[in-house]
ZABAZA-760756 format. One record per atom (N, C-alpha, C, O, CB): residue in one letter; x, y, z. Coordinates in pm, whole numbers, plus 50000, padded with zeros to 5 digits. Glycine has a CB too. Layout:
AXYZ/...
// end
This chain:
X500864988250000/X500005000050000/X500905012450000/X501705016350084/X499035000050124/X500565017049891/X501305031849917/X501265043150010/X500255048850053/X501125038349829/X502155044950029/X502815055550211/X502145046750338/X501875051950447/X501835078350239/X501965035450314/X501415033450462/X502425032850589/X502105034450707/X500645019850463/X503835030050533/X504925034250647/X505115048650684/X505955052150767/X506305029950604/X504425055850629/X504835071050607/X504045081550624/X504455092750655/X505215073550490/X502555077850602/X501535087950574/X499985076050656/X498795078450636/X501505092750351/X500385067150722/X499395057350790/X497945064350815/X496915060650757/X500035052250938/X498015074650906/X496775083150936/X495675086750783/X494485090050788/X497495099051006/X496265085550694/X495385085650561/X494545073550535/X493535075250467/X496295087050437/X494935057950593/X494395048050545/X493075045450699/X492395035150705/X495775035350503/X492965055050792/X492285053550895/X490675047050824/X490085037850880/X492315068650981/X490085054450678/X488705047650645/X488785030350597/X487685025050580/X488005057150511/X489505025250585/X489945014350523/X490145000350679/X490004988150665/X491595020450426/X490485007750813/X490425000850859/X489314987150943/X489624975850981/X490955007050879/X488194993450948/X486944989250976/X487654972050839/X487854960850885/X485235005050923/X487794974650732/X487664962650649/X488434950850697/X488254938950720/X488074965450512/X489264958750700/X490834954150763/X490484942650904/X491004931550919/X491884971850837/X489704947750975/X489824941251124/X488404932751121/X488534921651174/X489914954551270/X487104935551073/X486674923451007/X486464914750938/X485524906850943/X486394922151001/X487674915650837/X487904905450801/X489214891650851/X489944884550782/X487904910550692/X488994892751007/X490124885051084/X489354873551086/X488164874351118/X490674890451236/X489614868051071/X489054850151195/X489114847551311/X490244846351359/X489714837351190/X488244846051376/X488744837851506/X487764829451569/X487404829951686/X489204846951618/X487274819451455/X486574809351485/X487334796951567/X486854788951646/X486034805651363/X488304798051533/X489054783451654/X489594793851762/X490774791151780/X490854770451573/X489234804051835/X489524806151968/X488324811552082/X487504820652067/X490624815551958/X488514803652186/X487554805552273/X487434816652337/X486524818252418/X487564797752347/X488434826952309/X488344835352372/X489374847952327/X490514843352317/X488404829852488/X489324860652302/X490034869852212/X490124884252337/X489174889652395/X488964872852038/X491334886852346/X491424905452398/X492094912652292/X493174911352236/X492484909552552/X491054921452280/X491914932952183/X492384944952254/X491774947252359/X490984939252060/X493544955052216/X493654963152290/X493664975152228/X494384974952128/X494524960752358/X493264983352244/X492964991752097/X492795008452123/X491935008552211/X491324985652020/X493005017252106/X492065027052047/X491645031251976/X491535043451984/X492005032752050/X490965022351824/X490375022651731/X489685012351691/X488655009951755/X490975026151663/X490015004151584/X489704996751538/X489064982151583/X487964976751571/X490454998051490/X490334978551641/X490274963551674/X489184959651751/X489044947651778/X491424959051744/X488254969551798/X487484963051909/X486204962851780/X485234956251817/X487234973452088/X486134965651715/X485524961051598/X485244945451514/X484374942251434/X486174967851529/X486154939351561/X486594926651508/X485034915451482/X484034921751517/X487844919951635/X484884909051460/X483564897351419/X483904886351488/X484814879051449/X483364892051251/X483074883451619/X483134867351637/X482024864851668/X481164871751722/X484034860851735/X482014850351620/X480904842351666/X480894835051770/X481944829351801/X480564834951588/X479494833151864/X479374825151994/X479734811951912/X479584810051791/X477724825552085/X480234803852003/X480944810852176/X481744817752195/X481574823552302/X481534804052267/X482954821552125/X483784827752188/X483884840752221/X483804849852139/X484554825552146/X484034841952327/X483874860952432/X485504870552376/X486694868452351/X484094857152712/X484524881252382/X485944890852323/X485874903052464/X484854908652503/X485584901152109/X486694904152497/X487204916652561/X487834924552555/X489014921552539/X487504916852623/X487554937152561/X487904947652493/X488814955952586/X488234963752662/X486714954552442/X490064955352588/X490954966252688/X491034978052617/X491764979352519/X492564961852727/X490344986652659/X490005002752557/X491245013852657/X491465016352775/X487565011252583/X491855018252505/X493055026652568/X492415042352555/X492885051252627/X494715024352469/X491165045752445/X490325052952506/X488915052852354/X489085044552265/X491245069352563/X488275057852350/X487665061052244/X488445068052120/X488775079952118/X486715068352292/X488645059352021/X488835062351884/X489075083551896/X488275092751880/X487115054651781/X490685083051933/X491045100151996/X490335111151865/X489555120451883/X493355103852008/X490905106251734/X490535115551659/X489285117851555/X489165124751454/X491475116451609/X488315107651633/X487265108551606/X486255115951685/X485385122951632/X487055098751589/X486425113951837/X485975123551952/X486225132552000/X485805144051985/X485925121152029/X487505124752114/X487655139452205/X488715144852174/X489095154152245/X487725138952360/X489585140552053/X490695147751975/X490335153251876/X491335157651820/X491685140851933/X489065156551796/X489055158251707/X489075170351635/X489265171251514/X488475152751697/X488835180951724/X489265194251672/X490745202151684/X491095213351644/X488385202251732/X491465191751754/X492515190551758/X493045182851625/X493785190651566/X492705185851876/X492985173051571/X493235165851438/X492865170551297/X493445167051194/X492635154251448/X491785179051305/X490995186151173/X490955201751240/X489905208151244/X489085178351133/X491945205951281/X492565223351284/X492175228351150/X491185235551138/X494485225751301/X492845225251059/X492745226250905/X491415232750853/X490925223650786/X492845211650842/X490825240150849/X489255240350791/X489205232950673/X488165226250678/X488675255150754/X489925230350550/X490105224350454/X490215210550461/X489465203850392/X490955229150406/X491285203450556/X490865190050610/X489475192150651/X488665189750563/X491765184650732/X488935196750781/X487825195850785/X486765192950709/X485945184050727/X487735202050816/X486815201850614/X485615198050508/X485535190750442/X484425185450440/X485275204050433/X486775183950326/X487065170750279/X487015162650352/X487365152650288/X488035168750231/X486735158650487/X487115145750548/X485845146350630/X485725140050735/X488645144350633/X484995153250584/X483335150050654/X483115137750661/X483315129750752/X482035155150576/X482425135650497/X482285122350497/X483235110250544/X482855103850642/X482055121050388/X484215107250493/X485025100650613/X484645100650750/X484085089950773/X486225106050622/X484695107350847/X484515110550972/X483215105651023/X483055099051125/X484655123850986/X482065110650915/X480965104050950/X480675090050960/X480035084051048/X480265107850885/X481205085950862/X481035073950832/X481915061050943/X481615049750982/X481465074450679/X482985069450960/X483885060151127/X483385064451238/X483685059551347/X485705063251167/X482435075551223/X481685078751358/X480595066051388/X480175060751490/X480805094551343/X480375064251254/X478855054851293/X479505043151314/X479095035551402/X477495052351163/X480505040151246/X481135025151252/X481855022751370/X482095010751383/X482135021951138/X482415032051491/X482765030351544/X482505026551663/X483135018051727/X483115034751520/X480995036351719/X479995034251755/X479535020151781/X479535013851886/X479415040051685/X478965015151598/X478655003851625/X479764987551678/X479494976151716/X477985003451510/X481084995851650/X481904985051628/X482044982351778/X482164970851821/X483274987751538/X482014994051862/X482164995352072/X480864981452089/X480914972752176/X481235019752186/X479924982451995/X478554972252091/X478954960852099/X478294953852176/X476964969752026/X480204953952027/X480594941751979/X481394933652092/X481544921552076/X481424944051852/X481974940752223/X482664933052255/X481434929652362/X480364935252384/X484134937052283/X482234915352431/X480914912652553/X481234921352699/X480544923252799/X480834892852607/X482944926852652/X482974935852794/X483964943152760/X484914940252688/X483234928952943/X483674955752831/X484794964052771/X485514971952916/X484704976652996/X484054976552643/X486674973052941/X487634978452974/X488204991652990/X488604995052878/X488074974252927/X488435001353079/X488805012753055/X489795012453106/X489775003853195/X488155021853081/X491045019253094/X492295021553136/X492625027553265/X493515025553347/X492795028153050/X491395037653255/X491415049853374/X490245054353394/X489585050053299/X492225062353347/X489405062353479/X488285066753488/X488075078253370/X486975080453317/X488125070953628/X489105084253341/X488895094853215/X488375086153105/X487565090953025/X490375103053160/X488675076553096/X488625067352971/X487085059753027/X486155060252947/X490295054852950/X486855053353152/X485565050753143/X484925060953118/X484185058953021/X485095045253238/X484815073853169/X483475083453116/X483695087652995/X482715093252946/X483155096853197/X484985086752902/X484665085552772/X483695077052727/X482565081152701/X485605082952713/X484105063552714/X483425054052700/X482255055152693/X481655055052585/X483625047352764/X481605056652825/X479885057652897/X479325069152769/X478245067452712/X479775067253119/X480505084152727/X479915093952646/X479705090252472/X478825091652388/X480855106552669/X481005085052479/X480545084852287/X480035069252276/X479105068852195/X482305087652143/X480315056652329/X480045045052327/X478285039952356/X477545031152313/X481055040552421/X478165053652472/X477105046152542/X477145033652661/X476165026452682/X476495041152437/X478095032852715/X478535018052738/X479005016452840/X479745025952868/X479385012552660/X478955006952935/X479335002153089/X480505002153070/X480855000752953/X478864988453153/X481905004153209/X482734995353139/X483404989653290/X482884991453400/X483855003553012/X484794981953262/X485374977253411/X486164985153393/X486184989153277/X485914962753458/X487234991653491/X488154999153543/X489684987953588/X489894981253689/X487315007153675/X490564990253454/X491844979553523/X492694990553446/X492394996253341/X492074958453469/X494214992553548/X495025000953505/X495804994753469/X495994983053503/X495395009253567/X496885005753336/X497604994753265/X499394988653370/X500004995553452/X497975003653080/X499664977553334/X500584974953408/X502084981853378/X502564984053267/X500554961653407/X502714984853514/X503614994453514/X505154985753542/X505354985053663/X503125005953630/X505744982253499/X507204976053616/X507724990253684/X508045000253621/X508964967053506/X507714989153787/X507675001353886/X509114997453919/X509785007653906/X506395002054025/X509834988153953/X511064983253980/X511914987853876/X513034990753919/X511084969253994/X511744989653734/X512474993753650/X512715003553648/X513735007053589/X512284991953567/X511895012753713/X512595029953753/X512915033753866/X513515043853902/X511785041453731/X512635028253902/X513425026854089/X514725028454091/X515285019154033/X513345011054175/X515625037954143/X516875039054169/X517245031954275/X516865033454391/X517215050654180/X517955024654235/X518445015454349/X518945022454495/X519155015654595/X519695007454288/X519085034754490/X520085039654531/X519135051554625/X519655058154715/X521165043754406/X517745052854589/X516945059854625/X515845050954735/X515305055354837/X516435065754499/X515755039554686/X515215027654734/X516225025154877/X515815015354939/X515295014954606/X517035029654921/X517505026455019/X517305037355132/X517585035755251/X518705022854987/X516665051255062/X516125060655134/X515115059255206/X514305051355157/X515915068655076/X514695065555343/X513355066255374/X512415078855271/X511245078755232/X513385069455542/X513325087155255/X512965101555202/X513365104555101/X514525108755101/X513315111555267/X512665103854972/X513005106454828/X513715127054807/X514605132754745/X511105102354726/X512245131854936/X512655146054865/X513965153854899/X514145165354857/X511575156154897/X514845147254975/X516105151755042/X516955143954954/X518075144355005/X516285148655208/X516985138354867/X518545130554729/X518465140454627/X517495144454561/X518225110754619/X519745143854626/X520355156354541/X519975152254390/X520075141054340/X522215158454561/X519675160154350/X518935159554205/X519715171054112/X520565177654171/X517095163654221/X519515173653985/X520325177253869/X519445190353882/X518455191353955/X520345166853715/X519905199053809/X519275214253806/X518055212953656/X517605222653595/X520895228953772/X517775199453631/X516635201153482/X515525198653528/X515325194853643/X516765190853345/X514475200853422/X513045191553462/X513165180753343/X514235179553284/X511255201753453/X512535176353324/X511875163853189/X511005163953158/X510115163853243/X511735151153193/X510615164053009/X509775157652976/X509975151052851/X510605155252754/X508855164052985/X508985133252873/X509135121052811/X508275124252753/X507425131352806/X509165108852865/X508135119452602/X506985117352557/X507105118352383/X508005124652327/X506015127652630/X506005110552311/X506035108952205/X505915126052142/X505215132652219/X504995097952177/X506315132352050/X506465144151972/X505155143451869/X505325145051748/X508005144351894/X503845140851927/X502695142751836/X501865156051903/X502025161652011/X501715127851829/X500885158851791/X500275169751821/X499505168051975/X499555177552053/X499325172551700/X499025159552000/X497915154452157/X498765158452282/X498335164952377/X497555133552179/X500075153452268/X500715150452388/X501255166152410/X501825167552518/X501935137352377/X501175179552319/X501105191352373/X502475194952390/X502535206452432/X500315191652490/X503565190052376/X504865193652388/X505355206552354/X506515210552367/X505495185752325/X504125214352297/X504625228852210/X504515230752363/X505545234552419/X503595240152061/X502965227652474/X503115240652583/X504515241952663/X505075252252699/X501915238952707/X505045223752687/X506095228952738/X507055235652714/X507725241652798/X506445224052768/X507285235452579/X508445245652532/X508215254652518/X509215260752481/X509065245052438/X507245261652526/X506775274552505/X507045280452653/X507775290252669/X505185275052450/X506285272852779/X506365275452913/X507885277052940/X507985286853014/X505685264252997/X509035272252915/X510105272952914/X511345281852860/X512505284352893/X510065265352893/X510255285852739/X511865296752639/X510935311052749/X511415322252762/X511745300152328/X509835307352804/X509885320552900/X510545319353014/X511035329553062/X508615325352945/X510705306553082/X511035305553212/X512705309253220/X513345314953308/X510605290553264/X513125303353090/X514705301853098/X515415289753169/X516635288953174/X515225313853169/X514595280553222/X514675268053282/X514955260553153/X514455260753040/X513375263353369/X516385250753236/X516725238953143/X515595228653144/X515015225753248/X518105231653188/X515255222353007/X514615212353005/X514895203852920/X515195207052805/X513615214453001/X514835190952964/X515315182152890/X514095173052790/X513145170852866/X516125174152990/X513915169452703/X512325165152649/X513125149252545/X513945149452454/X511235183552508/X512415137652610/X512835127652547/X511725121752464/X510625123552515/X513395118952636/X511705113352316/X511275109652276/X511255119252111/X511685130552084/X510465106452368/X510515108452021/X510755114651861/X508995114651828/X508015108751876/X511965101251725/X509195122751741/X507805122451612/X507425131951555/X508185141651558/X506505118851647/X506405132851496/X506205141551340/X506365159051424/X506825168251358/X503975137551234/X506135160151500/X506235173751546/X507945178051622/X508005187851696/X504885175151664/X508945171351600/X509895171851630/X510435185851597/X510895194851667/X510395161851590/X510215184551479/X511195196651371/X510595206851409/X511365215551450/X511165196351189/X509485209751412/X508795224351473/X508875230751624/X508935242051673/X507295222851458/X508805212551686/X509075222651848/X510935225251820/X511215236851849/X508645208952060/X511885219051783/X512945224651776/X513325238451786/X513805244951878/X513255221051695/X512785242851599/X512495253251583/X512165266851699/X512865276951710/X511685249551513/X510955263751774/X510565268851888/X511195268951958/X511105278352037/X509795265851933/X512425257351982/X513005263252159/X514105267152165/X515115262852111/X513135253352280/X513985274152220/X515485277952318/X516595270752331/X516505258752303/X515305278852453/X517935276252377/X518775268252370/X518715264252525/X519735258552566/X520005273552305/X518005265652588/X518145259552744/X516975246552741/X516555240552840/X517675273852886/X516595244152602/X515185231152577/X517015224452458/X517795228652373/X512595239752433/X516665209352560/X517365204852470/X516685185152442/X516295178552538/X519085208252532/X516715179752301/X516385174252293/X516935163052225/X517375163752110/X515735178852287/X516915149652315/X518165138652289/X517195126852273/X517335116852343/X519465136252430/X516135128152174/X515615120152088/X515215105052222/X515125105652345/X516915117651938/X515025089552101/X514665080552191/X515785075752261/X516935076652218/X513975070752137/X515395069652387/X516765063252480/X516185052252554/X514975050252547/X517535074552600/X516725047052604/X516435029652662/X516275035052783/X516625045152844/X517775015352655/X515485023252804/X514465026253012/X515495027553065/X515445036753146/X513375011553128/X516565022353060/X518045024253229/X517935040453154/X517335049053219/X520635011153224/X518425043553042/X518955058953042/X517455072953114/X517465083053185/X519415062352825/X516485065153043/X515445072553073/X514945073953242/X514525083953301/X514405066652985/X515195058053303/X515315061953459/X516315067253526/X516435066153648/X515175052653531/X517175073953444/X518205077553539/X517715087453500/X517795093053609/X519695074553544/X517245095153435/X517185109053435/X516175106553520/X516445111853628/X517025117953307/X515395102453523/X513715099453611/X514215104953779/X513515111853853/X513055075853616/X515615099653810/X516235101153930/X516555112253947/X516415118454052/X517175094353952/X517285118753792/X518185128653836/X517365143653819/X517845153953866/X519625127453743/X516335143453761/X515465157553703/X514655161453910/X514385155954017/X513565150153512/X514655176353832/X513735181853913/X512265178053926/X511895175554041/X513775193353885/X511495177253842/X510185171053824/X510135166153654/X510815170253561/X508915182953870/X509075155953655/X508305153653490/X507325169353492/X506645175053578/X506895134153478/X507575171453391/X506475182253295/X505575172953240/X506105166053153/X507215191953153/X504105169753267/X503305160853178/X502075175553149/X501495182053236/X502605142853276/X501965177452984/X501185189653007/X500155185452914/X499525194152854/X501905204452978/X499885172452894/X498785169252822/X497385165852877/X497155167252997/X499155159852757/X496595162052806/X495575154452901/X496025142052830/X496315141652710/X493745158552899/X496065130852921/X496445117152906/X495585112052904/X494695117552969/X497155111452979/X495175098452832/X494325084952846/X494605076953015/X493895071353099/X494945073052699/X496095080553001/X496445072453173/X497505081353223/X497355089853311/X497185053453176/X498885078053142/X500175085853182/X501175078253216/X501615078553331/X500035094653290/X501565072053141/X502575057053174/X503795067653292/X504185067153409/X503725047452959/X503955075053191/X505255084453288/X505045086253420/X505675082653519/X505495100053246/X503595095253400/X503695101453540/X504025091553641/X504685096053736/X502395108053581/X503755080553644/X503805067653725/X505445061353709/X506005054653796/X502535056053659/X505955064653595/X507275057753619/X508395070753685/X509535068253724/X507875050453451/X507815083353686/X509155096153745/X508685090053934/X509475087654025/X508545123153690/X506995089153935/X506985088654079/X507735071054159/X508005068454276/X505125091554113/X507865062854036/X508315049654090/X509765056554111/X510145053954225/X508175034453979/X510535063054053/X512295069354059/X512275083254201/X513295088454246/X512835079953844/X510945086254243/X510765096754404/X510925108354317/X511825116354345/X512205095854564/X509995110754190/X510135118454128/X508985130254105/X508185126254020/X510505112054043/X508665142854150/X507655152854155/X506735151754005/X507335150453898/X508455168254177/X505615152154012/X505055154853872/X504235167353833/X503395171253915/X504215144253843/X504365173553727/X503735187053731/X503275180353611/X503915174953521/X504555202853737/X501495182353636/X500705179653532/X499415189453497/X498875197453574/X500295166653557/X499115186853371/X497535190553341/X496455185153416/X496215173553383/X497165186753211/X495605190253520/X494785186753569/X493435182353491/X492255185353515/X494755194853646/X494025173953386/X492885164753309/X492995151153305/X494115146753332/X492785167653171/X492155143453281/X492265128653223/X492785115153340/X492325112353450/X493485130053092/X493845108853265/X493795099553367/X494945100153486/X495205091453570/X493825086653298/X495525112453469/X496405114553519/X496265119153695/X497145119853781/X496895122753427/X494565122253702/X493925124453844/X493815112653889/X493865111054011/X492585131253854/X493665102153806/X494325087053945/X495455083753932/X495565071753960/X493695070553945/X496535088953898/X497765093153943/X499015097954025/X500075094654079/X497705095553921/X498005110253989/X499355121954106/X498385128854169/X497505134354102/X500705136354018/X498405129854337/X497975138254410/X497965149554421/X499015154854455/X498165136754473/X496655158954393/X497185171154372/X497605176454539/X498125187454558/X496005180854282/
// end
């Protein structure tokens, strides 16, 4: 398929085909994990499908004026939109139980789905950011820490990375921002030379900074917040957006 390594978000109407036409007549039992498609899938009794929902289909709902900024996208991609609105909809009635990540994500659910759901959070290895060395403390907030803050996170439009850099070329505070994607080149552009950015890095490198930063910057609204949960497994402060799933998280 042409650009689908490259330009994927274009083939979003095509997927509905894609995911029912799977099989899964020889299994008794199927979890999909999804925020789109997959919970769409076709089975026949007996076998039960469960649906671990990472939230409602983002750029169809509660991302979506965020995703179609464009007035011009907007208007070309009506139809599209409509048409995965209804399918998506119908595709949520399909599982026999569905799953929310976080309470932000169940009252999604309950809003565009219509739909009950169970409450299980996603699993964390909390030991993997644990400083060994902090772990022997009674008291996280007294271990000498580095003069930066952090922030982790994928470089897409949702996850908001412009606010932090923006909050920053005012503050004059070093910040360090890990992770890659399509919005890379622009927040660059935007920051300062006290925003510096050292792309993807492996969990030991990423928990050591987890140890060594002043706080995580999380300035999005999250589905959950894998981070916020791995800076506080390293005795690490979190400064967040008071949205989403990040209020069963971090104490305000």
């Amino acid at each position: 398929i042409p650009f689908a390594k490259s330009r994927h978000e274009f083939l979003g109407t095509f997927t509905p085909i894609a995911f029912e036409n799977f099989d899964f007549s020889a299994y008794d039992l199927v979890i999909s994990v999804t925020s789109e498609a997959a919970k769409g899938i076709i089975i026949k009794p007996p076998t039960v499908h469960i649906c671990y929902c990472l939230t409602p289909t983002r750029y169809l709902w509660s991302e979506y004026e965020l995703y179609f900024r464009n007035p011009i996208l907007r208007i070309v991609s009506k139809p599209a939109v409509a048409y995965l609105r209804f399918w998506d909809k119908l595709a949520a009635q399909r599982p026999d139980v569905m799953v929310a990540i976080s309470s932000a994500v169940q009252k999604r659910i309950k809003r565009y789905y219509e739909r009950d759901s169970k409450l299980i959070y996603p699993p964390v290895d909390t030991k993997k950011f644990q400083n060994p060395r902090l772990r022997r403390q009674a008291n996280f907030k007294f271990q000498k820490r580095g003069n930066f803050f952090l922030c982790v996170s994928r470089l897409i439009p949702y996850k908001r990375v412009d606010l932090a850099v923006e909050a920053f070329n005012k503050l004059s505070l070093p910040l360090l921002v890990v992770g890659k994607g399509s919005e890379e080149g622009k927040l660059k552009r935007m920051a300062k030379s006290n925003i510096i950015f050292v792309g993807e890095l492996t969990d030991e490198k990423v928990a050591d900074y987890y140890s060594k930063c002043l706080a995580l910057i999380f300035p999005q609204e999250e589905d959950f917040g894998l981070t916020a949960v791995e800076a506080q497994a390293a005795g690490t402060p979190v400064v967040a957006y008071k949205k989403g799933g990040v209020l069963d998280i971090v104490i305000d």
